[in-house]
C-alpha positions in Angstrom: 0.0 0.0 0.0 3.1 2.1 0.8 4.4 1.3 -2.2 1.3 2.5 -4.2 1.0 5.4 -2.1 4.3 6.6 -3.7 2.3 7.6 -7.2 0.7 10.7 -5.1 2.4 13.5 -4.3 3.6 13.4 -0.4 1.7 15.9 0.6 -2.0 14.3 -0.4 -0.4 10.4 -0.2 -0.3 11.4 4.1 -3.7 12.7 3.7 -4.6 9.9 2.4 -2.3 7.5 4.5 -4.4 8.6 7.3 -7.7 7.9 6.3 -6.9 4.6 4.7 -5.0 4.2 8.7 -8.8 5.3 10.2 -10.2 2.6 8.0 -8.3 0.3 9.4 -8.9 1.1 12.7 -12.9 1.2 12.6 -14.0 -1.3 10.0 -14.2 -4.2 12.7 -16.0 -2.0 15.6 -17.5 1.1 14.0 -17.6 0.5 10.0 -20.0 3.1 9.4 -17.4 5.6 10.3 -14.4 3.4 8.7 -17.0 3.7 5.5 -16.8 7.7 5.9 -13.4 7.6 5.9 -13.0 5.1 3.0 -14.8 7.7 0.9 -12.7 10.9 1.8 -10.0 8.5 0.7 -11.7 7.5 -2.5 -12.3 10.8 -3.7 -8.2 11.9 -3.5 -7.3 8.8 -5.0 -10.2 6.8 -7.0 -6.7 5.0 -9.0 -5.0 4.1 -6.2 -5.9 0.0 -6.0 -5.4 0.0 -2.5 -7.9 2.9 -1.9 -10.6 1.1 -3.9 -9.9 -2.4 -1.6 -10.3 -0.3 1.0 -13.5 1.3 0.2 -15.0 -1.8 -0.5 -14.6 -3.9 2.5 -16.0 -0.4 4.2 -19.1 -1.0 1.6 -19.2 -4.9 2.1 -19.0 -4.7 5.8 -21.7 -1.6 5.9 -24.0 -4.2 3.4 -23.8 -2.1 0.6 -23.1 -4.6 -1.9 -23.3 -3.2 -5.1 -21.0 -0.5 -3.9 -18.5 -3.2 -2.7 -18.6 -4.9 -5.8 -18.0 -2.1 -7.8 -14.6 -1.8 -6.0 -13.3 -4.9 -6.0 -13.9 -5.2 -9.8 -12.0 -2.0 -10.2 -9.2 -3.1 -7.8 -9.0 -6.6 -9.4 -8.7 -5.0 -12.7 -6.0 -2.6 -11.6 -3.6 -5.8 -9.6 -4.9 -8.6 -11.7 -4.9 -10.3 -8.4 -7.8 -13.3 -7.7 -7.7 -12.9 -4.1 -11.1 -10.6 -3.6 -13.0 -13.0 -6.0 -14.3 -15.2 -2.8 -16.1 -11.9 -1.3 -16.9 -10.6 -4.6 -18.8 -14.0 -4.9 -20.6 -12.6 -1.3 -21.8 -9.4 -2.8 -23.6 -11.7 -5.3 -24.9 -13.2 -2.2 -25.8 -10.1 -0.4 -27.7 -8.6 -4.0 -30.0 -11.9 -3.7 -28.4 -13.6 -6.7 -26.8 -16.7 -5.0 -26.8 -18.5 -8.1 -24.2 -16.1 -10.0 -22.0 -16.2 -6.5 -22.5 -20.0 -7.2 -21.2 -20.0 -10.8 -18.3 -17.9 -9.9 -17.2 -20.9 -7.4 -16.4 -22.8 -10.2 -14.6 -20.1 -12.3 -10.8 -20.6 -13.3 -10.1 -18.0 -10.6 -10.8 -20.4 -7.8 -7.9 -22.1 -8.7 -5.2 -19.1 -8.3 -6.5 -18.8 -4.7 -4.1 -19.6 -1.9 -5.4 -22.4 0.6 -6.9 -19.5 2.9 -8.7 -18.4 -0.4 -10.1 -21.5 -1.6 -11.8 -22.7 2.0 -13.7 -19.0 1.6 -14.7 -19.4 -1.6 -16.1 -23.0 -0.2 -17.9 -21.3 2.3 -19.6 -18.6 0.4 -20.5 -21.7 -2.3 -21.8 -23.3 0.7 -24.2 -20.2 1.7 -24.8 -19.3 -1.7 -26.7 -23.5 -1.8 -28.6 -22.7 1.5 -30.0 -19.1 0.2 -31.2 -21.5 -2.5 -32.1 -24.3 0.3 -30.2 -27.0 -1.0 -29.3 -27.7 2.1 -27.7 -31.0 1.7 -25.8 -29.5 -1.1 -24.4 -27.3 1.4 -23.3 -29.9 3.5 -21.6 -31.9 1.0 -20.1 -28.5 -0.4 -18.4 -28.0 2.7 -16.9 -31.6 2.9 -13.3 -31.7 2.4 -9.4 -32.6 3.3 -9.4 -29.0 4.8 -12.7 -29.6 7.3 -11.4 -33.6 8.2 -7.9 -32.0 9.1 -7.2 -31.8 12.8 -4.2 -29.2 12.1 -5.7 -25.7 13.3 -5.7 -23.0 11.0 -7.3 -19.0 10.9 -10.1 -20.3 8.6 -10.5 -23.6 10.8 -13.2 -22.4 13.4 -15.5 -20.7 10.5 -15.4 -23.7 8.4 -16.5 -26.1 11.4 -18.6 -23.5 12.1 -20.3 -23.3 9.1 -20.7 -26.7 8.7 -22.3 -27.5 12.0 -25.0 -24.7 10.5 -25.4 -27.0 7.4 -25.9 -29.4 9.2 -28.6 -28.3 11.3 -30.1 -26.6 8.2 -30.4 -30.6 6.7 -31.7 -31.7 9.9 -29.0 -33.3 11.4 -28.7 -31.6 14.5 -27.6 -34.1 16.4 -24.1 -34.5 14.3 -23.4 -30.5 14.2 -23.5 -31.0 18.0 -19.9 -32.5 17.6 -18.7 -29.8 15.4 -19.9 -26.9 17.4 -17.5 -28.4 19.9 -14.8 -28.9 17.4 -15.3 -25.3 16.6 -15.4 -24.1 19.9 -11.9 -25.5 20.5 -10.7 -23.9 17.9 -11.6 -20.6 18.2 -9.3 -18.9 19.8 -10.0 -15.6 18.8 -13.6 -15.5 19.2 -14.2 -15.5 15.4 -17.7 -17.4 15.7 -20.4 -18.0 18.7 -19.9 -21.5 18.8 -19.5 -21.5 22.2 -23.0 -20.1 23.0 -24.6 -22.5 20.0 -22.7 -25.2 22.0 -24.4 -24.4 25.6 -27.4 -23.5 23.9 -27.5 -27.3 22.6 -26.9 -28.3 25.8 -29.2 -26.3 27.7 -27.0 -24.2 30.0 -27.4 -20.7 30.1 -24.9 -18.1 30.9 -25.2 -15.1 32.8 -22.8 -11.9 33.1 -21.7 -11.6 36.5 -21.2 -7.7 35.9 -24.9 -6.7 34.6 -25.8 -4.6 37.9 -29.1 -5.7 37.8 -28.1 -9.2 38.2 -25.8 -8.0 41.2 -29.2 -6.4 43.2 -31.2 -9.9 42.5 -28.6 -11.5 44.0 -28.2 -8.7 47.1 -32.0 -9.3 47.6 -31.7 -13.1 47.5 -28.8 -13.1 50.1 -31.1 -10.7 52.7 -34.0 -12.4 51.8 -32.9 -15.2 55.0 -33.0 -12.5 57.2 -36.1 -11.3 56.7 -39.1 -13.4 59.0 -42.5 -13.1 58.3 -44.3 -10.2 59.9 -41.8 -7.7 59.9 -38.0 -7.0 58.9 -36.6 -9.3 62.5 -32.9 -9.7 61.7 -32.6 -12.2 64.9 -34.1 -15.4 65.6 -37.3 -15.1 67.5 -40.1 -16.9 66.5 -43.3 -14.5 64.9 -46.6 -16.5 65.0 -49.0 -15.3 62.6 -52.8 -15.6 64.6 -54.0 -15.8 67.9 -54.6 -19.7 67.7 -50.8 -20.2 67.6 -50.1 -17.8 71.0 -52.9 -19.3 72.9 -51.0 -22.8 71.7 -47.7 -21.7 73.6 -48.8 -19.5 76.3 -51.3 -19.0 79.2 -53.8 -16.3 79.4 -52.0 -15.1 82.3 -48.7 -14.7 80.4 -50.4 -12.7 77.8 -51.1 -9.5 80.3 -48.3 -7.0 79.1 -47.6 -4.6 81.8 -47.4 -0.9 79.8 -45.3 0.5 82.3 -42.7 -1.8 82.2 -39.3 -0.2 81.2 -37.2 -3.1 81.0 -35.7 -3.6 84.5 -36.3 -5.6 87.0 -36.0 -3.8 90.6 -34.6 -5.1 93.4 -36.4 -7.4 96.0 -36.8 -5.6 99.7 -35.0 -6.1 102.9 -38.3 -7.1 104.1 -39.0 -9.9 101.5 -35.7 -10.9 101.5 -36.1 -11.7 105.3 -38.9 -14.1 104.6 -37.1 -15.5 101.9 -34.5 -16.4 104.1 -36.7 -17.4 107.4 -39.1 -19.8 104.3 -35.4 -21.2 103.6 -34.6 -21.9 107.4 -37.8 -23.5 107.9 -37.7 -25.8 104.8 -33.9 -27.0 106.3 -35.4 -27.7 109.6 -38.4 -29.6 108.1 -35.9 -32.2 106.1 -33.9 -32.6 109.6 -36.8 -33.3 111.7 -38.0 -35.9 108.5 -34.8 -37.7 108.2 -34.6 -38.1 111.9 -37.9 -39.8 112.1 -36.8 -41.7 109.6 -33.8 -42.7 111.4 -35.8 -43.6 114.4 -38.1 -46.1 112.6 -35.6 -48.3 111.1 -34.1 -48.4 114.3 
């Protein structure tokens, strides 16, 4: 890109430089924005072949097809290069003519693709037969050296991926099982949900331990203990709920609540404590006199 930068003069090759940079940048997270900047750059250098690559994946990820395809045919014709022919087959796809994206699959072209090339242009074959709903076209499609390899390449997790669709598409679910899970472990970059497809299979459901309002459901479910019926009683006394279930534990007499009552107990008087203690002394006596008489009739 450098390299075909060098045809400008400096000054409008850094302009440009910089917006093909922002393009870059946003494409994956913001592509409406990289798109804005794809055009600035296409307008100070429409013949610059990188600029018109550039400018169409803005297009193609922003689902405006026919603009995408417009630039890849003009940055093909300008490299002579077959490498955007396998998302030039998408566009097809993404105008509603899967049948040309089809065709183009078996175009000469196909063959100048690198391996990385080749398993794209079998996967947009593959989705260009279920927009048609040949689904087990699309299976068989798919089926090659490159999917039955266990070596891990970039491409690897989207083709298992993809399959494991197919396959659901053609009604065998229970075989894309597996190759959800072979594309799960293969995706190390987090190119594809198979993951979720995976534990959706399965029938576990995840949930994000940082969404706050997941946090307060569980902050009401860990007070919830605490809370007894009849009131917010943080200790453990029991709360009965009708009148049946007092009269069950206590006597009428223990119902009579004095109002005045502040909480302590005063202290007994000299006077009663002086019975308390003569009651005593008499009670001692009583058990002397009764073991003595005892002691007297077993003599």
């Amino acid at each position: 890109m450098r390299q075909e930068l060098k045809s400008l003069p400096k000054t409008l090759a850094d302009d440009v430089a910089r917006n093909l940079v922002m393009v870059a940048r946003l494409l994956d997270g913001e592509p409406e924005e990289a798109y804005q900047y794809s055009r600035v750059a296409l307008r100070l250098a429409s013949r610059v072949a990188a600029v018109r690559e550039a400018a169409g994946f803005a297009s193609y990820m922003t689902q405006r097809y026919s603009e995408a395809l417009t630039e890849f045919r003009a940055a093909r014709r300008m490299t002579g290069r077959a490498d955007l022919w396998p998302v030039m087959a998408d566009c097809e796809r993404g105008l509603g003519r899967p049948e040309r994206a089809l065709a183009m699959a078996g175009e000469p072209e196909v063959k100048q693709l690198d391996k990385a090339g080749q398993v794209e242009m079998r996967l947009v074959a593959a989705g260009a037969r279920t927009d048609m709903e040949q689904f087990d076209a699309a299976v068989v499609t798919l089926q090659s050296p490159e999917l039955a390899s266990s070596a891990v390449h970039a491409w690897t997790a989207r083709l298992r991926y993809a399959y494991a669709e197919a396959l659901i598409a053609a009604g065998r679910g229970d075989e894309a099982r597996d190759w959800f899970a072979k594309a799960a472990e293969a995706d190390t970059d987090g190119s594809t949900n198979a993951s979720e497809r995976l534990a959706e299979i399965d029938g576990v459901e995840f949930t994000d331990a940082l969404d706050p309002e997941l946090a307060e459901e569980e902050t009401e479910k860990a007070e919830a203990p605490a809370k007894k019926r009849g009131g917010d009683i943080a200790d453990d006394r029991v709360i009965f709920e009708d009148e049946e279930d007092v009269e069950e534990y206590y006597d009428e007499d223990d119902l009579e609540i004095d109002e005045d009552f502040d909480g302590v107990v005063p202290e007994r008087s000299e006077d009663a404590k002086t019975e308390d203690k003569q009651a005593e002394q008499a009670e001692q006596s009583e058990k002397a006199e009764r073991a003595e008489d005892k002691g007297d009739a077993q003599s």
